[in-house]
N, C-alpha and C positions, 0 to 999 in steps of 0.2 A: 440481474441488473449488472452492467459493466458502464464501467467510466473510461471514455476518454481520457486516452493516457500513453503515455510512451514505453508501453508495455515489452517492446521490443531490448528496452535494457535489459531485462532480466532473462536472456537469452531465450523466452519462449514467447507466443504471443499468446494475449491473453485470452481466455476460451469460456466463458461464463457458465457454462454445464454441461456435461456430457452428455446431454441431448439435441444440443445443438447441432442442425441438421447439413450436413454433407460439409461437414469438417473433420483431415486426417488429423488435427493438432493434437495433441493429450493437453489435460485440464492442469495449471499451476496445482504445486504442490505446498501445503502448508506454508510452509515457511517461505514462499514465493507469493501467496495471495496476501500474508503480512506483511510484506513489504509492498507487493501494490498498495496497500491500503492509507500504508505509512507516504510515498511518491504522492497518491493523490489529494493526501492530507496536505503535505507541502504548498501543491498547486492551489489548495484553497486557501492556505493562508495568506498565499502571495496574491489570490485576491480579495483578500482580505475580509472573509467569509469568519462569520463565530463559530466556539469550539461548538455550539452544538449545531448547529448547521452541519458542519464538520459531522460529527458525529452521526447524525440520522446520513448522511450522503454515502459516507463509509462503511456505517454498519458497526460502529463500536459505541462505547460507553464515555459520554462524555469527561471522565476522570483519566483516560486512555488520550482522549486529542489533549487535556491540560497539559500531560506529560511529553508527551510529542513535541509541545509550542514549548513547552521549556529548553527542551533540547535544541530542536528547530534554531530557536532564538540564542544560543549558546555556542553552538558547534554546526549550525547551520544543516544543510538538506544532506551533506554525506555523517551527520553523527546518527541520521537516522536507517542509514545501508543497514543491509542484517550482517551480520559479525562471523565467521566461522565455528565452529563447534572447538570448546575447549576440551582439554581430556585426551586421554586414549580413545583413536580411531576404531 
């Protein structure tokens, strides 16, 4: 299942399985399908959709969108970007 979405931020478009038929794209990588997920969360709450709606549409647990909406509501849709990796590369 894929959501409409502006997939194209995330420098790849979004590809919902590797079986999908007669596409060169490669499939988001971990930490690219969690932030689609987090984007589409967004979109739901701006239409104002509940966290569990949220939740079954995404694919997460709804103690995952409570936290999302906290943040969401604090720092807005870029405190939810994914972050760079801390540490030694």
């Amino acid at each position: 299942m894929w959501w409409p979405c502006e997939w194209e931020a995330f420098g790849v478009a979004y590809q919902p399985s590797s079986s999908a038929a007669g596409s060169s794209l490669p499939p988001l990588s971990r930490p690219q399908l969690a932030e689609a997920r987090r984007v589409r969360a967004v979109e739901l709450f701006e239409e104002g959709a509940s966290n569990a709606e949220i939740a079954r549409a995404v694919g997460v647990c709804a103690e995952s969108v409570r936290r999302w909406r906290r943040v969401w509501e604090q720092d807005g849709a870029p405190g939810l970007r994914r972050r760079s990796a801390t540490g030694r590369p």
